[in-house]
C-alpha positions as CSV (number, residue, x, y, z in Angstrom):
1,X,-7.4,27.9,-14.2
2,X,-5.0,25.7,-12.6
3,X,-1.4,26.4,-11.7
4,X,1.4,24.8,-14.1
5,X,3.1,22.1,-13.0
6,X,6.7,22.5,-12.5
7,X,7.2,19.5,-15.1
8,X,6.3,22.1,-17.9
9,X,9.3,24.3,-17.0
10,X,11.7,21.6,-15.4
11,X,14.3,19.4,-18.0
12,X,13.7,16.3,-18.3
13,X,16.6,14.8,-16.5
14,X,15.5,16.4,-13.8
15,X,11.6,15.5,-13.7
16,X,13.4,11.2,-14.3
17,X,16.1,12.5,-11.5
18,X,13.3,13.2,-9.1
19,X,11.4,10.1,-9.9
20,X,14.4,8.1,-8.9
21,X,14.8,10.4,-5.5
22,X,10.6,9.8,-5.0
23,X,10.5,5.8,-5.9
24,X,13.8,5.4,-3.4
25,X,11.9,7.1,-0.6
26,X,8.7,5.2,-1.2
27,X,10.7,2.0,-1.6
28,X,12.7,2.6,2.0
29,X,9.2,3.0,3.8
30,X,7.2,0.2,1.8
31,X,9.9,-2.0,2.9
32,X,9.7,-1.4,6.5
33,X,6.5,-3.0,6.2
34,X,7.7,-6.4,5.4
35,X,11.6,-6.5,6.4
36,X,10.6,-6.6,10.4
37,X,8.2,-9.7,9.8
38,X,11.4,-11.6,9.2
39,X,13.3,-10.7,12.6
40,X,10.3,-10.8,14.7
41,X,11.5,-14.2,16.3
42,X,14.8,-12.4,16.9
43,X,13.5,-9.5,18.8
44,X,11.2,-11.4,20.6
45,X,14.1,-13.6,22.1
46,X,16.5,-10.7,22.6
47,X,14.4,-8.1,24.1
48,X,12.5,-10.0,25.7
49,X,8.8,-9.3,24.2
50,X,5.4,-11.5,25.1
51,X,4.0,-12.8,22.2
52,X,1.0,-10.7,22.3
53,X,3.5,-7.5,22.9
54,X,5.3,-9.1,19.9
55,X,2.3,-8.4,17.5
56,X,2.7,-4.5,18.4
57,X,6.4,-3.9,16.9
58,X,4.3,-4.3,13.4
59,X,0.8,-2.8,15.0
60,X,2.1,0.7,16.3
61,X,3.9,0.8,12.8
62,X,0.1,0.3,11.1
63,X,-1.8,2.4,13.0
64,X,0.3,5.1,12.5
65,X,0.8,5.2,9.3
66,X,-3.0,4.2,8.2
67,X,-4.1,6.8,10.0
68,X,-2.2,9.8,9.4
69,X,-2.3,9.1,5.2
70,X,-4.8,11.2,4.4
71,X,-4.0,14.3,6.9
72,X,-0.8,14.0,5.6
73,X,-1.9,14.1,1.8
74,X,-3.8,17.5,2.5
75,X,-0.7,19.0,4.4
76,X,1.2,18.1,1.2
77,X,-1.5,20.3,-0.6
78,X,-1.1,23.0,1.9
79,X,2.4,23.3,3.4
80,X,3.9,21.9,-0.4
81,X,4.4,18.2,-0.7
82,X,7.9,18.7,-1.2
83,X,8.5,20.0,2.3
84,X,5.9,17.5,3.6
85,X,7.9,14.6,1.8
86,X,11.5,15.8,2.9
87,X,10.0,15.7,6.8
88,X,8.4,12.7,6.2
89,X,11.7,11.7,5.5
90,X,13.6,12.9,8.3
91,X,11.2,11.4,10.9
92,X,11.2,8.1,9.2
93,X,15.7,7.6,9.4
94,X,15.3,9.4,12.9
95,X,12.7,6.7,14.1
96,X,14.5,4.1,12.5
97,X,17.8,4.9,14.1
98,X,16.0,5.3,17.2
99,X,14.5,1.2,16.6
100,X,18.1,0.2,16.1
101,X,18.8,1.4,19.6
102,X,16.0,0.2,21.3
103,X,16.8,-1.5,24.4
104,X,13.3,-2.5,25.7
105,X,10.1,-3.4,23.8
106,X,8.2,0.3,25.2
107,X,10.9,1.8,23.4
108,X,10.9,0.1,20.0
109,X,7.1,-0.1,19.8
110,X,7.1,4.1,20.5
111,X,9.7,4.9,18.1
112,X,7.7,2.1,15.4
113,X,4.8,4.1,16.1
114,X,6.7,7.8,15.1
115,X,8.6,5.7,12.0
116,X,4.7,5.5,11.5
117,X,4.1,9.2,11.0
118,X,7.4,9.4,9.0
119,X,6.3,7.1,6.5
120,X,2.6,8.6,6.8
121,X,4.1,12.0,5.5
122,X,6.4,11.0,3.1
123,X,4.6,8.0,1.7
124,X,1.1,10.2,1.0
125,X,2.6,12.9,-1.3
126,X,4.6,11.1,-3.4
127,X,2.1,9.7,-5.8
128,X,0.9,13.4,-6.1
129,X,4.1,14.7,-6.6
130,X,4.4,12.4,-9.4
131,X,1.4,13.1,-11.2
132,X,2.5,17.1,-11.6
133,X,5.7,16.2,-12.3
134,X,5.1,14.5,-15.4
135,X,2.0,16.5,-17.8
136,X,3.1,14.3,-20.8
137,X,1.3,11.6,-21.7
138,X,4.2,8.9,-22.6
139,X,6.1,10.2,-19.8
140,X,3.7,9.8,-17.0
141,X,2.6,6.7,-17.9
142,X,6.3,5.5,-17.9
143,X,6.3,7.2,-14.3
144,X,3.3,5.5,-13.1
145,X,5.0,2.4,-14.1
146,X,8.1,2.8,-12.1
147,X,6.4,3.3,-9.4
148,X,4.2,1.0,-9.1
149,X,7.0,-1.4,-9.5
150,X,8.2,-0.2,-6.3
151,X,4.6,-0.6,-4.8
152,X,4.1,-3.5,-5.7
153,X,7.6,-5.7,-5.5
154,X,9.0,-3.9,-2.3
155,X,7.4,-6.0,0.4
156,X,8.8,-9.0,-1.7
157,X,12.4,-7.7,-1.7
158,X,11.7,-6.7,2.2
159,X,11.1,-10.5,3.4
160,X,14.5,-11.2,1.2
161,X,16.9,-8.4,2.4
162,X,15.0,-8.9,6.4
163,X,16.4,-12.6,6.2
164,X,19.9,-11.4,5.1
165,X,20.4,-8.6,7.7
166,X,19.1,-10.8,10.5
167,X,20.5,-13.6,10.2
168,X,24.2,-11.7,9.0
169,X,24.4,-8.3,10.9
170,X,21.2,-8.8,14.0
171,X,17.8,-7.8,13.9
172,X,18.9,-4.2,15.0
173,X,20.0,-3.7,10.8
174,X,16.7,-4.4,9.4
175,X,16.2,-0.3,11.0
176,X,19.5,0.9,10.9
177,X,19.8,0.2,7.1
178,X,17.5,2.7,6.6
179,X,19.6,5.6,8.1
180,X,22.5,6.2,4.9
181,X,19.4,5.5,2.8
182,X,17.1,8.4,4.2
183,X,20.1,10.6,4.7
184,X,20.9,10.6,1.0
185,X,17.7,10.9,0.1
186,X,16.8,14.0,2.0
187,X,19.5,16.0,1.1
188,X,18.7,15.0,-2.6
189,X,15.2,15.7,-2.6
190,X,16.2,18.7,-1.5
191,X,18.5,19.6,-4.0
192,X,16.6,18.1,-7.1
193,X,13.2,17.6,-6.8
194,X,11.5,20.5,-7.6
195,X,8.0,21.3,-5.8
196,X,5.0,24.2,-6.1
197,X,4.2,26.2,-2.6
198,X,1.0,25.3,-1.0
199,X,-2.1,27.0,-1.0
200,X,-1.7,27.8,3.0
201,X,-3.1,26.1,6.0
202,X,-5.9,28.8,5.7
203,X,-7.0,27.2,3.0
204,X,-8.1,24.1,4.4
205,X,-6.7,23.7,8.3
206,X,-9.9,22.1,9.3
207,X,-8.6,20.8,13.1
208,X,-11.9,18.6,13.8
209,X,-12.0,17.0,10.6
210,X,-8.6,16.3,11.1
211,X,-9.0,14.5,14.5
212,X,-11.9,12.7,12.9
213,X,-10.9,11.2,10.2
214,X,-7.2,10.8,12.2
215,X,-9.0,8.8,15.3
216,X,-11.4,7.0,12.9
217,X,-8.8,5.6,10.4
218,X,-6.6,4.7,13.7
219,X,-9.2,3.3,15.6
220,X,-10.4,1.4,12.6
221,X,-7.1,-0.2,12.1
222,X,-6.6,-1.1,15.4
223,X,-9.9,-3.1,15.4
224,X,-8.7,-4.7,12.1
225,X,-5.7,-6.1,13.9
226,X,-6.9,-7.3,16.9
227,X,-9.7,-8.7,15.1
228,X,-7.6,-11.7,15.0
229,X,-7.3,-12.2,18.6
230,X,-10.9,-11.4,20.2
231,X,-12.6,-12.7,16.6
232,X,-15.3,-10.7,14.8
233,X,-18.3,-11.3,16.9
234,X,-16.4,-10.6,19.7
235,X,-18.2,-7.9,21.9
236,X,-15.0,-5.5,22.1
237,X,-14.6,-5.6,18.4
238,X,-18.3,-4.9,17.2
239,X,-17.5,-1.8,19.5
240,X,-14.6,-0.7,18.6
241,X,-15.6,-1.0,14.8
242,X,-18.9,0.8,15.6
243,X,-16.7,3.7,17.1
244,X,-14.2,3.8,14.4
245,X,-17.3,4.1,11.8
246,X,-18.8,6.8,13.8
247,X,-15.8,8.9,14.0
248,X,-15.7,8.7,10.1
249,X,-19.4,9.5,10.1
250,X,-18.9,12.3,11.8
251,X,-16.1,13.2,10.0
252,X,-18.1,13.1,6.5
253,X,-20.7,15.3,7.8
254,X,-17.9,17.6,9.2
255,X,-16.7,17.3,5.5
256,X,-20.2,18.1,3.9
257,X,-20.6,21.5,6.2
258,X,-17.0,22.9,6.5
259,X,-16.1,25.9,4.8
260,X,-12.4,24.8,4.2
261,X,-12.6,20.9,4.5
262,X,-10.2,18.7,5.0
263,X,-11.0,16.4,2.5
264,X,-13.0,17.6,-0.2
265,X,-15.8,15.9,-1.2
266,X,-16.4,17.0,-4.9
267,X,-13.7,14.3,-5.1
268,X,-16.0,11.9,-5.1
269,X,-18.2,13.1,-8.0
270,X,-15.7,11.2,-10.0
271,X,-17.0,7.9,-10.6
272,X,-13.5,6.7,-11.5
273,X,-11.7,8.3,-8.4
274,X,-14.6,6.3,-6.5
275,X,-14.1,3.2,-8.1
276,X,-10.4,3.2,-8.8
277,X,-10.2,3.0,-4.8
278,X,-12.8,0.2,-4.2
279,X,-10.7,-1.5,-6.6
280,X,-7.6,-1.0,-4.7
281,X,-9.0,-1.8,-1.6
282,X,-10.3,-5.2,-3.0
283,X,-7.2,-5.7,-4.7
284,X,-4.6,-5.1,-1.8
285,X,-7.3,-6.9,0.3
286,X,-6.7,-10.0,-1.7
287,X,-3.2,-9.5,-2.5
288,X,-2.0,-9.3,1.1
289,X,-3.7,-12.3,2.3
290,X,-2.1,-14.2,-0.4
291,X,1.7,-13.1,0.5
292,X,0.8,-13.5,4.4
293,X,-0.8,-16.8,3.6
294,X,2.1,-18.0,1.4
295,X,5.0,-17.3,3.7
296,X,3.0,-19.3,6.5
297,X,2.7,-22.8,4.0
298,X,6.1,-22.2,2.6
299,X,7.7,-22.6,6.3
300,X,4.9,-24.9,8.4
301,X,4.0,-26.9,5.6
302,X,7.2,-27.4,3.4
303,X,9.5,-27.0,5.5
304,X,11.4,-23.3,3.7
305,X,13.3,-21.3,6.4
306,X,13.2,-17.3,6.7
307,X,15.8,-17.0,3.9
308,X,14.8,-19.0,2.2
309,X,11.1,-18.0,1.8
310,X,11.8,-14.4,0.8
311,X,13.6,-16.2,-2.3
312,X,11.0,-18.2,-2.9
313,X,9.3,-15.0,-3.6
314,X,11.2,-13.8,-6.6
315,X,9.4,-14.9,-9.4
316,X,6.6,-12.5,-8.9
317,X,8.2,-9.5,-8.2
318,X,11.1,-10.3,-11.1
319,X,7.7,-10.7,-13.6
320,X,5.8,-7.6,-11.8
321,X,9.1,-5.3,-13.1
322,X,9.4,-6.7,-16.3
323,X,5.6,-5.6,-17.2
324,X,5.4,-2.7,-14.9
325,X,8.5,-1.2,-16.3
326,X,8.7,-2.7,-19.7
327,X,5.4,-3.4,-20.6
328,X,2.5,-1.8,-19.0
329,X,3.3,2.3,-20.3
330,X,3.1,0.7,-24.1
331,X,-0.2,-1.0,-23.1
332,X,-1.8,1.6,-21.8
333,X,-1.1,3.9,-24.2
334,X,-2.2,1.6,-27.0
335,X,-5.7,0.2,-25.4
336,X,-5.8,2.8,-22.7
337,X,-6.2,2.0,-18.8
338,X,-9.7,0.5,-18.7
339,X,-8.9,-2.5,-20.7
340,X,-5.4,-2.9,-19.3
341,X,-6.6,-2.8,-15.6
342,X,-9.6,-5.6,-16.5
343,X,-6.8,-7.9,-17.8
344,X,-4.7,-7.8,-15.2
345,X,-7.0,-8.3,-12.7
346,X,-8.2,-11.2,-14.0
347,X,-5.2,-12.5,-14.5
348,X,-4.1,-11.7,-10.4
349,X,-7.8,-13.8,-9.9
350,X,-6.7,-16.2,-12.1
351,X,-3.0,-16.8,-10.2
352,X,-4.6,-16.8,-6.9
353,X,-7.5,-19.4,-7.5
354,X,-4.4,-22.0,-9.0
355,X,-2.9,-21.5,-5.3
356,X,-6.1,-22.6,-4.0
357,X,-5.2,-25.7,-5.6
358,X,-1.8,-26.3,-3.5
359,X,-1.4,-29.4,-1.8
360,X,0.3,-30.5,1.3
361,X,3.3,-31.9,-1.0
362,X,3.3,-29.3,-2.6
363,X,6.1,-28.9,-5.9
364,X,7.8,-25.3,-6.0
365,X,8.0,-25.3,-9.6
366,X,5.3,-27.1,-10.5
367,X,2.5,-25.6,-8.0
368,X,4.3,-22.0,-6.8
369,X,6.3,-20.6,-9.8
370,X,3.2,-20.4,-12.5
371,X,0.7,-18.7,-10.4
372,X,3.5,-16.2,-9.3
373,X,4.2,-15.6,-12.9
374,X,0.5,-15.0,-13.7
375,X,0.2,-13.0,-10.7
376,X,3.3,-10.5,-11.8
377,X,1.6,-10.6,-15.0
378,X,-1.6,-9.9,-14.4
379,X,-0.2,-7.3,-11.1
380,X,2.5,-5.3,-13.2
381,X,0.2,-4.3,-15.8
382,X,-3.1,-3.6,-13.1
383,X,-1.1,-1.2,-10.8
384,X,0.4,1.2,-13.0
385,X,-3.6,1.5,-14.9
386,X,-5.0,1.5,-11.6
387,X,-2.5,4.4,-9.9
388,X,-3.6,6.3,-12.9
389,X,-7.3,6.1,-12.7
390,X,-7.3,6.6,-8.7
391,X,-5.5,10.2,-9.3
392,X,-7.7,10.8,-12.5
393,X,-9.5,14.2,-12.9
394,X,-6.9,15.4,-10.3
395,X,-6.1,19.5,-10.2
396,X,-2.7,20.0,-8.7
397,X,-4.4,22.0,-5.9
398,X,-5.4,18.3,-5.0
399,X,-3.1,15.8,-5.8
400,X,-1.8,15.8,-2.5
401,X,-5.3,14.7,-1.0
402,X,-5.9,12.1,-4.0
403,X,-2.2,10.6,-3.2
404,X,-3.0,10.8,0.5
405,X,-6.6,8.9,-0.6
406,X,-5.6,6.0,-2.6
407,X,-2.7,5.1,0.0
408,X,-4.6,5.3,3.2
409,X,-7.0,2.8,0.6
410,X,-4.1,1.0,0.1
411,X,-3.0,0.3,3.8
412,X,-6.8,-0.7,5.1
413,X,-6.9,-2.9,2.7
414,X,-4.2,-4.7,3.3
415,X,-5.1,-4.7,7.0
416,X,-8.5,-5.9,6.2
417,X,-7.2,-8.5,3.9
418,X,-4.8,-10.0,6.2
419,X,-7.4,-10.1,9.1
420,X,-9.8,-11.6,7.5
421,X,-7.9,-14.1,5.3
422,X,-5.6,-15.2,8.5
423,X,-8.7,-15.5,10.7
424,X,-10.7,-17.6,7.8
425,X,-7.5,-19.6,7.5
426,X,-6.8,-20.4,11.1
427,X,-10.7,-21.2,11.6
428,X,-10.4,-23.6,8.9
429,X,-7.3,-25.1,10.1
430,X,-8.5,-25.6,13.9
431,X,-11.9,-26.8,12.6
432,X,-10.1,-30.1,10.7
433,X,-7.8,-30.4,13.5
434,X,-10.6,-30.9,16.1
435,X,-11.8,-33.5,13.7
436,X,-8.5,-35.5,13.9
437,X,-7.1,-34.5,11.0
438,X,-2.9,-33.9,10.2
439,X,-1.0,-30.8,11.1
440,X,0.1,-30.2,7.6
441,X,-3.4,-31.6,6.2
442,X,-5.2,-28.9,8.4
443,X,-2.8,-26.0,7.5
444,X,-2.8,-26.4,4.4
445,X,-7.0,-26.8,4.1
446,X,-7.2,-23.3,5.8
447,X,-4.7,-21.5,3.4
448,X,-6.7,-22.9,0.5
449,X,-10.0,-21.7,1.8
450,X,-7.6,-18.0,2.1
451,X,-6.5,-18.0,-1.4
452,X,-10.0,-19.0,-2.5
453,X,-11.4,-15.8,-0.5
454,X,-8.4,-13.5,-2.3
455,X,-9.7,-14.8,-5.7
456,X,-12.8,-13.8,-4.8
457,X,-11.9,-10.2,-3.4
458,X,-10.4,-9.8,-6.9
459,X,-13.0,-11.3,-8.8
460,X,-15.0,-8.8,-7.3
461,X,-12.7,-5.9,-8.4
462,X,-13.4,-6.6,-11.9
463,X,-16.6,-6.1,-11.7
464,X,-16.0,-3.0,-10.4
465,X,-14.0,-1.9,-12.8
466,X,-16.1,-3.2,-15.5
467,X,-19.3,-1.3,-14.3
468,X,-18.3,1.7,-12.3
469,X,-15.4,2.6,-14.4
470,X,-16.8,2.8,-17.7
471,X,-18.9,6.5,-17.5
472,X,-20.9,7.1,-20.2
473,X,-18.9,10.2,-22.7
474,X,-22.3,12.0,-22.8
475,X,-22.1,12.3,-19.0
476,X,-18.3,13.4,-19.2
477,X,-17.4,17.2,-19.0
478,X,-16.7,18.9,-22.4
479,X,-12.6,18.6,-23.1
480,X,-12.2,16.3,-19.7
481,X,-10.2,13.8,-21.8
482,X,-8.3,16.5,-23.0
483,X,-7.6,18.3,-19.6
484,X,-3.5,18.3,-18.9
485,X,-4.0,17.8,-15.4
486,X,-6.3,14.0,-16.1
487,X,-4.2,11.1,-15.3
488,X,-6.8,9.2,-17.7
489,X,-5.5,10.9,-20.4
490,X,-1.9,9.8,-19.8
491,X,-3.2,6.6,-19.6
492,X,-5.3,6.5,-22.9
């Protein structure tokens, strides 16, 4: 018998209030991710960093955070993930006002790398906090909505707002911004969001495991990222990947034999938990590439500076809120999460192979603004669907862990995405260059053959979810559907 929820005791203002507080948080951190890409230039020329230094103001960031999700979504379900969240978010406006202050690349890459484990702890509970806030069915569906509307439209409004503050206030505000932001919304989460004790660190304070998976995921990363420097078949990246995989090995087996584990592998069982995340990681894969890739044509091949690039933007994240918020709860409700989720992503694979179309001329409303609007179509209903099924079949002694799960998902793929899709797209590009062929001609030939990948990351994704999501009702526990605690239920 599981512990109630504090949703079935807490008003309802008060469950939406603490939405609000959660979705701010998440938004501050998810932001961080894109808002720096925009001053780069800027604090490369004022403090002096090499370009290869440069590349570590966003790697330390990476490698903190992907690597500290999932540790960080257990100590939510052992410590509470309302304390785990409110330190998350002190860390995170500590760092940041540290980053504003930074007066020499060592310093701003160190404090990048602890606003790393800030947004690690705050960013891996929230998900589960959401899914025990809200038991109802309407209700969490409406939550899963809002939230993934700040998932999925945040980096957008980051490359807008980092374009603003850098080129009006200096690069120093795309950190400092966050500070008023995280100070209002600690002392508010700790005044209204309302949170369950953990189950205690005896319950599953599994040390090796922890450094593990922690090294693994961090190590993995890191190879990711470079990846784009030394090149796949480089010798220092086959063994750094090999090392990374064994750590996580190692770490599985740890799982299998551990009295308390760290990260439970019954978990698993769940052939939608499973495939919910393959899905996200092919998803994000895709979806990255495509916004890394997209920013790089709009300014090298027509002509868009930083400002006005994160505009160009809009249309998909304007589209994404309309569905997500307006839209997707209704749908799932009424044809239930399966159907919703195949339709969108097709829809996403659809919008990215019309980009692969994109010439060197290239028209913004003619070749841009309808494959954004199919992709915010096709996105804002997927993510919402998709949030559900990866937290499916989730007691609230392990939300925190699912949460921690399908972020630290979220973040490899989006490493492995932009990786692969930058290094496919610059191969390209230098290949047709050696042959004599144009600058923009070139460029624009390799971010084709990128989009053309993402489709097919996607593509991929719904077949997933066409064949590993749909379990058989003869192989489903007795009442599952009807469990308070499934997210597929609130999702129809």
């Amino acid at each position: 018998m599981t512990t109630p929820a504090p949703s079935t005791s807490e008003p309802s203002t008060s469950r939406w209030l603490a939405l609000g507080i959660l979705c701010v948080g998440n938004l501050m951190i998810i932001l961080d991710g894109s808002i720096v890409t925009v001053a780069l230039p800027t604090i490369q020329q004022d403090l002096g960093f090499s370009q290869s230094g440069l590349a570590w103001v966003v790697n330390s960031y990476l490698i903190a955070f992907a690597g500290l999700l999932l540790l960080s979504g257990r100590l939510g379900d052992l410590l509470g993930s309302k304390k785990v969240f409110a330190v998350g978010l002190v860390v995170f406006t500590a760092a940041s006002l540290a980053c504003g202050l930074a007066s020499a690349p060592w310093a701003l890459v160190a404090f990048r790398f602890v606003q790393g484990v800030g947004g690690a702890l705050a960013s891996a509970v929230a998900l589960g906090m959401i899914i025990t806030l809200f038991q109802d069915a309407g209700e969490r569906a409406r939550a899963l909505a809002a939230y993934a509307f700040v998932a999925a439209a945040g980096s957008s409004v980051g490359l807008i707002l980092g374009g603003v503050l850098t080129q009006s206030l200096g690069w120093e505000w795309v950190f400092l911004v966050n500070v008023p932001i995280g100070i209002v919304a600690v002392v508010l989460t700790l005044r209204a969001v309302p949170g369950l004790p953990g189950i205690g660190l005896r319950e599953g304070a599994d040390i090796t495991g922890s450094l593990l998976v922690t090294g693994g995921l961090m190590l993995l990363v890191f190879t990711i990222v470079e990846a784009k420097d030394y090149t796949w078949s480089d010798a220092r990246t086959l063994g750094m990947l090999a090392a990374s995989l064994v750590l996580l090995a190692a770490f599985v087996v740890r799982q299998a034999r551990a009295a308390k584990p760290l990260l439970p592998l019954h978990i698993f069982r769940s052939r939608i938990i499973s495939g919910a995340n393959i899905i996200m990681l092919l998803m994000v894969a895709g979806l990255f590439g495509y916004q890394f890739c997209t920013a790089l044509y709009f300014q090298n091949v027509l002509g868009y500076d930083a400002l006005k690039t994160g505009l160009a933007f809009l249309p998909a994240p304007v589209t994404i809120a309309v569905v997500s918020l307006g839209l997707a709860a209704r749908l799932n409700q009424r044809f239930g999460a399966r159907p919703v989720l195949l339709g969108g992503l097709l829809l996403v694979a659809a919008a990215l192979a019309l980009l692969a179309r994109v010439p060197t001329d290239g028209q913004y409303v003619v070749d841009i603004v309808p494959a954004f609007v199919l992709l915010g179509l096709g996105f804002g209903a997927a993510m919402p669907a998709l949030m559900g099924q990866a937290m499916s079949v989730t007691s609230p002694r392990d939300a925190g862990i699912a949460s921690g799960l399908v972020n630290t998902t979220q973040q490899v793929g989006a490493s492995l995405g932009t990786a692969v899709l930058a290094t496919v797209a610059a191969s390209r590009t230098a290949s047709l260059l050696s042959d004599h062929e144009s600058e923009v001609d070139a460029l624009t030939s390799g971010f084709r053959l990128a989009y053309g990948l993402s489709a097919v990351f996607v593509a991929v994704s719904v077949l997933v979810a066409a064949f590993v999501l749909r379990t058989p009702r003869s192989a489903e526990p007795e009442g599952s559907e009807r469990a308070p605690s499934d997210a597929t239920a609130s999702l129809g």
